[in-house]
Structures are given as structure tokens and as C-alpha cells.
CHARMM internal coordinates of N, CA and C (Angstrom, degrees):
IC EDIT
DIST 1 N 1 CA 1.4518
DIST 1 CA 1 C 1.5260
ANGL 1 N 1 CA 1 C 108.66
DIST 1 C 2 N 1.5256
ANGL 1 CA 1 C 2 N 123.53
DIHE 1 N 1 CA 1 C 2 N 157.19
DIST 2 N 2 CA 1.4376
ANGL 1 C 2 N 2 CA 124.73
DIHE 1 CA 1 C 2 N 2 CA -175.53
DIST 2 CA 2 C 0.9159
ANGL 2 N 2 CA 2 C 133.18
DIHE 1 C 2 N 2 CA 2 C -84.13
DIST 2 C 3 N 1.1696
ANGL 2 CA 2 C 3 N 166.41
DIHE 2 N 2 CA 2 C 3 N 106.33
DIST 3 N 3 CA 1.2170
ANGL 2 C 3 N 3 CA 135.53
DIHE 2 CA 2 C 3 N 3 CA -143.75
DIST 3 CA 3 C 1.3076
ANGL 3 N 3 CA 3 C 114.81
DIHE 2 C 3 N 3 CA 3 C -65.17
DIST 3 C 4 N 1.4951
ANGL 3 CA 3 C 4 N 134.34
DIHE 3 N 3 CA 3 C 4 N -11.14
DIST 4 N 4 CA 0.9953
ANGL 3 C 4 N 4 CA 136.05
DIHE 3 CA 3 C 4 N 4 CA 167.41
DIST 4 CA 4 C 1.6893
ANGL 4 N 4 CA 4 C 105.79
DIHE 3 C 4 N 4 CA 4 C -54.87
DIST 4 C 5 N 1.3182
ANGL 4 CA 4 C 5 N 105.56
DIHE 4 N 4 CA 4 C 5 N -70.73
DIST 5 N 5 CA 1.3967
ANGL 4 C 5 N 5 CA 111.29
DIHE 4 CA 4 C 5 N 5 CA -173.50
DIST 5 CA 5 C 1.2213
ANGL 5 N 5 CA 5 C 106.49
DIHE 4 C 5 N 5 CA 5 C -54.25
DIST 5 C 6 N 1.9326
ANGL 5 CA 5 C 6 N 144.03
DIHE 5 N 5 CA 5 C 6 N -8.07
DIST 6 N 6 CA 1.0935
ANGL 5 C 6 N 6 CA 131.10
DIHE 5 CA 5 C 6 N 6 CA -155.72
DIST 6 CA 6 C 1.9992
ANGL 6 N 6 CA 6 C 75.89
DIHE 5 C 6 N 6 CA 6 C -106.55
DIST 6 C 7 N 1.0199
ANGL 6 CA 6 C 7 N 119.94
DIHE 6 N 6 CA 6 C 7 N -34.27
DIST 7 N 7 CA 1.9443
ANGL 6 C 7 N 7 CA 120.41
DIHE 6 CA 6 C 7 N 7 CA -162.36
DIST 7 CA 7 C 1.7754
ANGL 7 N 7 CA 7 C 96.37
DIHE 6 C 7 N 7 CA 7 C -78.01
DIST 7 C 8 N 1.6356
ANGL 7 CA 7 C 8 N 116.74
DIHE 7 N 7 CA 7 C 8 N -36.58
DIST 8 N 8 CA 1.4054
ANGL 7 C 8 N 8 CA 113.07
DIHE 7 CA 7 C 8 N 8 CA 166.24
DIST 8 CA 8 C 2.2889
ANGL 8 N 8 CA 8 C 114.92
DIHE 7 C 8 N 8 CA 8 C -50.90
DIST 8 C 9 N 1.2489
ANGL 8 CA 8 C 9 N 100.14
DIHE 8 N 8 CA 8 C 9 N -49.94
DIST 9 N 9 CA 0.9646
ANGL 8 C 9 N 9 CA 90.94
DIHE 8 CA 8 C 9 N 9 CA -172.97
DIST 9 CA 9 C 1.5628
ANGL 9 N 9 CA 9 C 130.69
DIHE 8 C 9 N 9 CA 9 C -72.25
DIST 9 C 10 N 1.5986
ANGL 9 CA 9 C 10 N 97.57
DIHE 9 N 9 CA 9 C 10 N -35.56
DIST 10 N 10 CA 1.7578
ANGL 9 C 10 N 10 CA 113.84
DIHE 9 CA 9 C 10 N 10 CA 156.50
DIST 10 CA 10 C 1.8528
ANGL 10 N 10 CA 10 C 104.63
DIHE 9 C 10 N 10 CA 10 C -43.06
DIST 10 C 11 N 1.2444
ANGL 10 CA 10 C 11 N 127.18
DIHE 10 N 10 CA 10 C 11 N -75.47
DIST 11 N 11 CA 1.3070
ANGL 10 C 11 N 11 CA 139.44
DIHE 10 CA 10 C 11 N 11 CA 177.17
DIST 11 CA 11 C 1.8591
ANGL 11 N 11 CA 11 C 112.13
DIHE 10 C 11 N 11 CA 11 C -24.68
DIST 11 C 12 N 1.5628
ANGL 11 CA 11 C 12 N 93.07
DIHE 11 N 11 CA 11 C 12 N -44.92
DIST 12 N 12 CA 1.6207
ANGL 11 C 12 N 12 CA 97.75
DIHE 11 CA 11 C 12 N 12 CA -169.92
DIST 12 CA 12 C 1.5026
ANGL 12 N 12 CA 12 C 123.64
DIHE 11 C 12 N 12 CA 12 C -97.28
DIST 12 C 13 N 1.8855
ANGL 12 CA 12 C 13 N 103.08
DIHE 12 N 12 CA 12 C 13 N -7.72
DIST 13 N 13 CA 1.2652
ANGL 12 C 13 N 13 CA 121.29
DIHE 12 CA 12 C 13 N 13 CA 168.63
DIST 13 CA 13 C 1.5097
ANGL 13 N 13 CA 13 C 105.50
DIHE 12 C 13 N 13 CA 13 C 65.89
DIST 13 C 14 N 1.5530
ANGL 13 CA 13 C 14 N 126.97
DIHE 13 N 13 CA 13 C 14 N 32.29
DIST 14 N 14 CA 1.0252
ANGL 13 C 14 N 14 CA 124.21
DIHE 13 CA 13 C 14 N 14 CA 178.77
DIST 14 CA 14 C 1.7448
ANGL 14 N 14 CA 14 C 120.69
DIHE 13 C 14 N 14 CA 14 C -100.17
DIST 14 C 15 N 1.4140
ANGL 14 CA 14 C 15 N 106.49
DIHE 14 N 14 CA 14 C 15 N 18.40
DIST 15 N 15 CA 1.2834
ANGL 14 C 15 N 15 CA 116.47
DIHE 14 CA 14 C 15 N 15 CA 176.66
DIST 15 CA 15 C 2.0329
ANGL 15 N 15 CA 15 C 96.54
DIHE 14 C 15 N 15 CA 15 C -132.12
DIST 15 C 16 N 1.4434
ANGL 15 CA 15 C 16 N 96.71
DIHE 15 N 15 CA 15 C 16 N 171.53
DIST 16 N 16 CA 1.4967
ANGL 15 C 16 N 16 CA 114.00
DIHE 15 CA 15 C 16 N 16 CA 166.77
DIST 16 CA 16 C 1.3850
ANGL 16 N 16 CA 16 C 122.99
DIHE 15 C 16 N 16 CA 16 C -76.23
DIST 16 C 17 N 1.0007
ANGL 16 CA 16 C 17 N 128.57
DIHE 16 N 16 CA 16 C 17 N 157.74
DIST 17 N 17 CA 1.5325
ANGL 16 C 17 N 17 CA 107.92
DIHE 16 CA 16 C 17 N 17 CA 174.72
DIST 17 CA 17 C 1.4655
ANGL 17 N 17 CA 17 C 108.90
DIHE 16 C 17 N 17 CA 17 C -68.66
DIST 17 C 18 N 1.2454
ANGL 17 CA 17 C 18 N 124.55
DIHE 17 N 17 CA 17 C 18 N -27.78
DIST 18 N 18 CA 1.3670
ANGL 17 C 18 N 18 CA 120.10
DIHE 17 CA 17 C 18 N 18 CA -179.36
DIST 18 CA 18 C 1.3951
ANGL 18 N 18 CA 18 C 117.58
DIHE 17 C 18 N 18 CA 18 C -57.10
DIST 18 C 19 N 1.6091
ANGL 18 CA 18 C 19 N 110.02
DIHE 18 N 18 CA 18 C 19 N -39.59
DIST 19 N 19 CA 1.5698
ANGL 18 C 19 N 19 CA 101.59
DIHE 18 CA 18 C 19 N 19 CA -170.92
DIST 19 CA 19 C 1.8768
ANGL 19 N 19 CA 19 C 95.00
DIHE 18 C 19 N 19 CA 19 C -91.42
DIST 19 C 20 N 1.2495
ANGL 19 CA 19 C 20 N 123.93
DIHE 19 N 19 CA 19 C 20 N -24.94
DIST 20 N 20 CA 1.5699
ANGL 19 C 20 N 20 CA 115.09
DIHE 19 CA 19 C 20 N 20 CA 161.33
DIST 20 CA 20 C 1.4192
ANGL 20 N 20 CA 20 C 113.28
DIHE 19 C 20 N 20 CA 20 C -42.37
DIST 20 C 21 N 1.2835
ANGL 20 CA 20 C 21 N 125.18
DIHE 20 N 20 CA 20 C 21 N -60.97
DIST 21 N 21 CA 1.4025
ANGL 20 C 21 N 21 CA 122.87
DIHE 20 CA 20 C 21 N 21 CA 166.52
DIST 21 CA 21 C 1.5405
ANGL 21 N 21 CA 21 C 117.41
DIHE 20 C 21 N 21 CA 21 C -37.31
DIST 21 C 22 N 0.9412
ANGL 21 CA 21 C 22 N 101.13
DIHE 21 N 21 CA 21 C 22 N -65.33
DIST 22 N 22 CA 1.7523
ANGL 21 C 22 N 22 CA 97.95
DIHE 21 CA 21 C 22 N 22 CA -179.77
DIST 22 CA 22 C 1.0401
ANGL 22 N 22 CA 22 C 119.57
DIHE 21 C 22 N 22 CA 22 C -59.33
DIST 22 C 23 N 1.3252
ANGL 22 CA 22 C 23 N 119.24
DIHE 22 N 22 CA 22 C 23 N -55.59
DIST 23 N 23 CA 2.1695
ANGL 22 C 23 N 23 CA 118.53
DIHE 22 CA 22 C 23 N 23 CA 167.94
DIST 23 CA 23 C 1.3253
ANGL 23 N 23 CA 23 C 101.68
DIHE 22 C 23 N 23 CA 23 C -37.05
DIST 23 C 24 N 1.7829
ANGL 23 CA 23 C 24 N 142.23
DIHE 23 N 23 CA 23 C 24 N -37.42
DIST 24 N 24 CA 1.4443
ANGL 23 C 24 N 24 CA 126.23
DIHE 23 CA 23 C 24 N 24 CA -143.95
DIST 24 CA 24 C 1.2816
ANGL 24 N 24 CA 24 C 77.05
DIHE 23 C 24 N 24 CA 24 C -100.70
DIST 24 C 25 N 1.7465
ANGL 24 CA 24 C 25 N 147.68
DIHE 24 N 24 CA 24 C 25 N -58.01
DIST 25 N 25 CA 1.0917
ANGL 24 C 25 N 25 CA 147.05
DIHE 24 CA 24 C 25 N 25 CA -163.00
DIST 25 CA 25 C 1.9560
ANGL 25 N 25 CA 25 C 109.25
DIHE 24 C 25 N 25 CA 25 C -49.65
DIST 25 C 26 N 1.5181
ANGL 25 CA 25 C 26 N 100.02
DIHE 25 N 25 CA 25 C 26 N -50.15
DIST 26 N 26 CA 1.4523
ANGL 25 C 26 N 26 CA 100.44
DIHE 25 CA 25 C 26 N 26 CA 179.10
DIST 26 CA 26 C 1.7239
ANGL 26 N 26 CA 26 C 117.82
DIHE 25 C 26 N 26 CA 26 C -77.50
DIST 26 C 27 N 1.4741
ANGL 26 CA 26 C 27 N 107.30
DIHE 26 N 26 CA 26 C 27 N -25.52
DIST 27 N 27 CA 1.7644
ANGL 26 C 27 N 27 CA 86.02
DIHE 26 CA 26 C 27 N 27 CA 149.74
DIST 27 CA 27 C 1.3498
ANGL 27 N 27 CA 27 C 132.15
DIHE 26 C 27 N 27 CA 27 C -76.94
DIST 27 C 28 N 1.4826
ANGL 27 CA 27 C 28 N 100.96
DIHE 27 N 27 CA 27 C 28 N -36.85
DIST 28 N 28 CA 1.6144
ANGL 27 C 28 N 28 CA 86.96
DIHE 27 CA 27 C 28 N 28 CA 179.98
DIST 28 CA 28 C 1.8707
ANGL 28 N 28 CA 28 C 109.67
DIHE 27 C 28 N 28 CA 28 C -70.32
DIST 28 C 29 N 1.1681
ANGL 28 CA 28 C 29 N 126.84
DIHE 28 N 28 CA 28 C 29 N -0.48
DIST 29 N 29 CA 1.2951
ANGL 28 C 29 N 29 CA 116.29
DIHE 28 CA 28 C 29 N 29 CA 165.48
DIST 29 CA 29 C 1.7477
ANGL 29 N 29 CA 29 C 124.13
DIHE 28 C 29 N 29 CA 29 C -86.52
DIST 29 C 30 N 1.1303
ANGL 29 CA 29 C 30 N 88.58
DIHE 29 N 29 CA 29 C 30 N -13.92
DIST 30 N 30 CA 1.8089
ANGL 29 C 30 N 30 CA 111.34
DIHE 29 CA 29 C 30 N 30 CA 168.18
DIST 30 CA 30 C 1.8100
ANGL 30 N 30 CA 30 C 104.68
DIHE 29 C 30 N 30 CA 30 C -74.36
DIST 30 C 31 N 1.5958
ANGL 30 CA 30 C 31 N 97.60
DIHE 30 N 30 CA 30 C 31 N -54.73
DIST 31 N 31 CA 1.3486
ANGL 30 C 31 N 31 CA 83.59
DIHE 30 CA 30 C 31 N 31 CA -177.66
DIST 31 CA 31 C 1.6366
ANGL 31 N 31 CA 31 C 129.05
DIHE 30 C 31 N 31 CA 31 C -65.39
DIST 31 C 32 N 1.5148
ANGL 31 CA 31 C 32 N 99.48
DIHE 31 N 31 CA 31 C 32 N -33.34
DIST 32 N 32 CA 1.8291
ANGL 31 C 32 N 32 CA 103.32
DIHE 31 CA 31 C 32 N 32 CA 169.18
DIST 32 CA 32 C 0.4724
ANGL 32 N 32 CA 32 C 85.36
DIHE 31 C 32 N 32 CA 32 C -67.59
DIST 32 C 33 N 2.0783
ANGL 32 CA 32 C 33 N 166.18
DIHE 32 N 32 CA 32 C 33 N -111.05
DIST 33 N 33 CA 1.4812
ANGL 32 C 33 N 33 CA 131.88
DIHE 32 CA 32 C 33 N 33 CA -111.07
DIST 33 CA 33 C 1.6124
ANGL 33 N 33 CA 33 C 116.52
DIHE 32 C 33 N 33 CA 33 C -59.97
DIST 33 C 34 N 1.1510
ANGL 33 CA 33 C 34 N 117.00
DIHE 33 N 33 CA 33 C 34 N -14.74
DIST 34 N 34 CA 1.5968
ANGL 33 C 34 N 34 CA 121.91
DIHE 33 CA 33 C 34 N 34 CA -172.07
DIST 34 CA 34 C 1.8155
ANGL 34 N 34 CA 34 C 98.67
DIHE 33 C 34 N 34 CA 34 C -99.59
DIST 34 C 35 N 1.6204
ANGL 34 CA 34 C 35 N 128.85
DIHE 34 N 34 CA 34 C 35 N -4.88
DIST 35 N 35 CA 1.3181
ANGL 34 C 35 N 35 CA 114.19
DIHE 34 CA 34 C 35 N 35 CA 169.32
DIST 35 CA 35 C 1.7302
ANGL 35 N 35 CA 35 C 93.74
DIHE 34 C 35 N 35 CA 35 C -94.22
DIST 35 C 36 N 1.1997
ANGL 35 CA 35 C 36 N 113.18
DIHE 35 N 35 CA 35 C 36 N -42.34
DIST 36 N 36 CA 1.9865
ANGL 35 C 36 N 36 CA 109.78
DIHE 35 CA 35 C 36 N 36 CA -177.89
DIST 36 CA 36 C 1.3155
ANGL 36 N 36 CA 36 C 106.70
DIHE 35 C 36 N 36 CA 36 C -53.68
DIST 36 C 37 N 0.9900
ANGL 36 CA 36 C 37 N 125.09
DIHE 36 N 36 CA 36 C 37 N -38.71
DIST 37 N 37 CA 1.4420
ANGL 36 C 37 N 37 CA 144.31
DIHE 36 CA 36 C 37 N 37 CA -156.00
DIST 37 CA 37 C 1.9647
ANGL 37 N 37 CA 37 C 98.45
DIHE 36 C 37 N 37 CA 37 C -73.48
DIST 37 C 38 N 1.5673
ANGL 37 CA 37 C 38 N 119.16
DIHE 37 N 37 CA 37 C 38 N -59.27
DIST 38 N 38 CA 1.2951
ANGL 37 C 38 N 38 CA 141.83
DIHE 37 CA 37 C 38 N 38 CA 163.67
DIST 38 CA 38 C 1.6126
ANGL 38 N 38 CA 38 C 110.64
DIHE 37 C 38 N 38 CA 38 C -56.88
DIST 38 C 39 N 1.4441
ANGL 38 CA 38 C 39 N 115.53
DIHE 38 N 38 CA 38 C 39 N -49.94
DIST 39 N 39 CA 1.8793
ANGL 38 C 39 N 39 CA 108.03
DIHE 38 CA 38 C 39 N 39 CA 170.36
DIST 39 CA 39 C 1.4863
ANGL 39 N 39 CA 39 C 114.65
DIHE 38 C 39 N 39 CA 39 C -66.10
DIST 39 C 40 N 1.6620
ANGL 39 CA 39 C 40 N 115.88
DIHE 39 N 39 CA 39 C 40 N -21.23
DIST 40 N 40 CA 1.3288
ANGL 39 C 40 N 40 CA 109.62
DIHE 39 CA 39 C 40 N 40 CA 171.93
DIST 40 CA 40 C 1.3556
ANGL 40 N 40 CA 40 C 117.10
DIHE 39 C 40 N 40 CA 40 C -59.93
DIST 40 C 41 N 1.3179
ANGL 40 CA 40 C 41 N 121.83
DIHE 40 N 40 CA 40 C 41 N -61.31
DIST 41 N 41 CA 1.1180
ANGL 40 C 41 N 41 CA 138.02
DIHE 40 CA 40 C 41 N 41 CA 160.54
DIST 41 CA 41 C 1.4297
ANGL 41 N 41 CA 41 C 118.41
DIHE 40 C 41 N 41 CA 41 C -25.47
DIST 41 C 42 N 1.2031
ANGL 41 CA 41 C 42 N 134.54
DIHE 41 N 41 CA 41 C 42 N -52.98
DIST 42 N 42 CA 0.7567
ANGL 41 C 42 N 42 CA 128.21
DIHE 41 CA 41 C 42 N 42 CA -131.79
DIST 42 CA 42 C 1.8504
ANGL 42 N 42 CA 42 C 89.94
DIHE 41 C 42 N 42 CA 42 C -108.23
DIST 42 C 43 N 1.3619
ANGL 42 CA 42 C 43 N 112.00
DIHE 42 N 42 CA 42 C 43 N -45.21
DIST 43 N 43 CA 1.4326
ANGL 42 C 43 N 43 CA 120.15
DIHE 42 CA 42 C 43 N 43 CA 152.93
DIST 43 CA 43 C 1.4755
ANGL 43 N 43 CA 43 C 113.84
DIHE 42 C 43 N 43 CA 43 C -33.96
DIST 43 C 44 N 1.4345
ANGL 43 CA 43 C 44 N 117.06
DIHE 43 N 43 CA 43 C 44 N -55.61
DIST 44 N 44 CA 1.6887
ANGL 43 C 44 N 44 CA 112.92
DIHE 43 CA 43 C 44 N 44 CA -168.99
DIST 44 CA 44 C 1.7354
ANGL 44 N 44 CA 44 C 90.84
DIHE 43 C 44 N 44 CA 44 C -66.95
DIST 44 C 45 N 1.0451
ANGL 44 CA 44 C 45 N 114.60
DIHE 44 N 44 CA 44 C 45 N -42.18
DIST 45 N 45 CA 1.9443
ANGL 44 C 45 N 45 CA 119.36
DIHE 44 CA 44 C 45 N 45 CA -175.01
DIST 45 CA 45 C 1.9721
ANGL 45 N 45 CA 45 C 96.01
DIHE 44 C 45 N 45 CA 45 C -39.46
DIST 45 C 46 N 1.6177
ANGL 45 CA 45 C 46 N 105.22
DIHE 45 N 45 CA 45 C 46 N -74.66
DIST 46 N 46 CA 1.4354
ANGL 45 C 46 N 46 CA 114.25
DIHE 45 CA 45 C 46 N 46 CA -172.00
DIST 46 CA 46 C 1.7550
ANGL 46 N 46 CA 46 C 115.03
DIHE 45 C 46 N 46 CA 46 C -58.69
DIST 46 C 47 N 1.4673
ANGL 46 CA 46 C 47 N 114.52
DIHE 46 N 46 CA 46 C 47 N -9.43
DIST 47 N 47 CA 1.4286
ANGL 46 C 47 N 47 CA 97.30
DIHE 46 CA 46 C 47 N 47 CA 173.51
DIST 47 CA 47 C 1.2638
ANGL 47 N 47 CA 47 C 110.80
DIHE 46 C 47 N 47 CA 47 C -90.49
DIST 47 C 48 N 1.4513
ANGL 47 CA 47 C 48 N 123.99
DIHE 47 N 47 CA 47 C 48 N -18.86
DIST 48 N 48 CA 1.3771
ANGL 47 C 48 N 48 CA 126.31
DIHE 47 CA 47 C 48 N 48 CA -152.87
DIST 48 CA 48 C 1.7613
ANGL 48 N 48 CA 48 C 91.02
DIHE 47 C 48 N 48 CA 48 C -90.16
DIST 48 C 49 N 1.3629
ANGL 48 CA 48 C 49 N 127.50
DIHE 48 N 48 CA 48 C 49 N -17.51
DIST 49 N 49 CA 1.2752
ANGL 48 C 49 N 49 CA 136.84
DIHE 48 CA 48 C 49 N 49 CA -166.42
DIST 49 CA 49 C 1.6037
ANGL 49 N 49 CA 49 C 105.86
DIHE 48 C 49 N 49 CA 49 C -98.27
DIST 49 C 50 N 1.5921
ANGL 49 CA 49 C 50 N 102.52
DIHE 49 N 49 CA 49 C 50 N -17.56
DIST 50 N 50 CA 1.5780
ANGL 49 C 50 N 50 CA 112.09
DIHE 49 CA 49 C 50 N 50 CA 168.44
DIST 50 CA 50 C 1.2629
ANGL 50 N 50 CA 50 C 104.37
DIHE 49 C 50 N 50 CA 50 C -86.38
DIST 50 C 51 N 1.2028
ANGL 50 CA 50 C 51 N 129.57
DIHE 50 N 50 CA 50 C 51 N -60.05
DIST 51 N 51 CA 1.6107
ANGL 50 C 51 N 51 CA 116.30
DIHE 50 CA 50 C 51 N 51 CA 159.60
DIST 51 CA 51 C 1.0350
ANGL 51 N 51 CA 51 C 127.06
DIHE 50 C 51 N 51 CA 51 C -32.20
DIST 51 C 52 N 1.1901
ANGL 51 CA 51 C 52 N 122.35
DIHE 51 N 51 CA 51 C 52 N -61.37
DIST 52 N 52 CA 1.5058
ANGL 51 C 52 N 52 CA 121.82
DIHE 51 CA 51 C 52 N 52 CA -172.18
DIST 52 CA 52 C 1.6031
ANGL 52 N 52 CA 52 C 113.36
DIHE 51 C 52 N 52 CA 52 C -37.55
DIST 52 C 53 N 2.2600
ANGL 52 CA 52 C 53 N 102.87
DIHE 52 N 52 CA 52 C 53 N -62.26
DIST 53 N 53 CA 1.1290
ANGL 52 C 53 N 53 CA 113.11
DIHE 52 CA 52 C 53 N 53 CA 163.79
DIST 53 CA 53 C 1.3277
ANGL 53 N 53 CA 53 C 124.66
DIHE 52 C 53 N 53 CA 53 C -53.55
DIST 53 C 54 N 1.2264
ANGL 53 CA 53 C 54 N 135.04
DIHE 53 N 53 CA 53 C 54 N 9.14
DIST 54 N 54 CA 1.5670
ANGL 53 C 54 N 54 CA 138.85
DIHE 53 CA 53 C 54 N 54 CA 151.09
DIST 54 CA 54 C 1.7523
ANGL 54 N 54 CA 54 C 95.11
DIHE 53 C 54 N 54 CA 54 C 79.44
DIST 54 C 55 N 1.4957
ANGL 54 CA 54 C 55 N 92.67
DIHE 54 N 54 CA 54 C 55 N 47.89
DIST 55 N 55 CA 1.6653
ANGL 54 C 55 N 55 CA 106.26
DIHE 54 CA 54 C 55 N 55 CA 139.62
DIST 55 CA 55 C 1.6254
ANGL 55 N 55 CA 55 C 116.13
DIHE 54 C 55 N 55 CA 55 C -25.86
DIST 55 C 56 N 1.5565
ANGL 55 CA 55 C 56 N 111.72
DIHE 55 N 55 CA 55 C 56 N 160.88
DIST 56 N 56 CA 1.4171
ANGL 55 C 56 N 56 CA 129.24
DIHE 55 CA 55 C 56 N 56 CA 164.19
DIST 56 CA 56 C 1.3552
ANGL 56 N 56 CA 56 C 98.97
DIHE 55 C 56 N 56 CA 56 C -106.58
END
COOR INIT
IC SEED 1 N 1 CA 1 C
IC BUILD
């Protein structure tokens, strides 16, 4: 879920706080896999640029 759609539903009070809790917990666990996911990347980016520069 988006966090948009998770701040719509907080706003409209159409959940419990219990399941509000859990929607905000399971996006923000969506969103850390999508920042690890981007440092991977971005690591394989900086080694290949250490190679290039004729890494050891």
C-alpha cells in the first residue's frame, strides 16, 4: 500500500488504530527494501567505476 493511500486512510479514520499501525509498518518496510535495493545498485555502480579507474 502507498503511503499515500496509508495517510488517506489515517485522515478518514476508516481503519483501527491497530490495522493503521500495521499499514504504516508494512510501508515503511516496503520502503527499506526499495532504499537496500537502490544502495545495491548503486554500490555495484561505484565498483565498476573503481575498476574502470584501475582498482586493486
Amino acid at each position: 500500500m502507498a503511503s499515500e493511500e496509508t495517510a488517506e486512510q489515517i485522515k478518514a479514520n476508516e481503519t483501527t488504530k491497530e490495522e493503521q499501525i500495521r499499514n504504516i509498518r508494512k510501508n515503511r518496510a516496503q520502503l527499506l527494501d526499495e532504499i537496500h535495493e537502490k544502495q545495491q545498485q548503486l554500490d555495484r555502480l561505484d565498483y565498476m567505476l573503481y575498476q574502470i579507474k584501475g582498482g586493486k
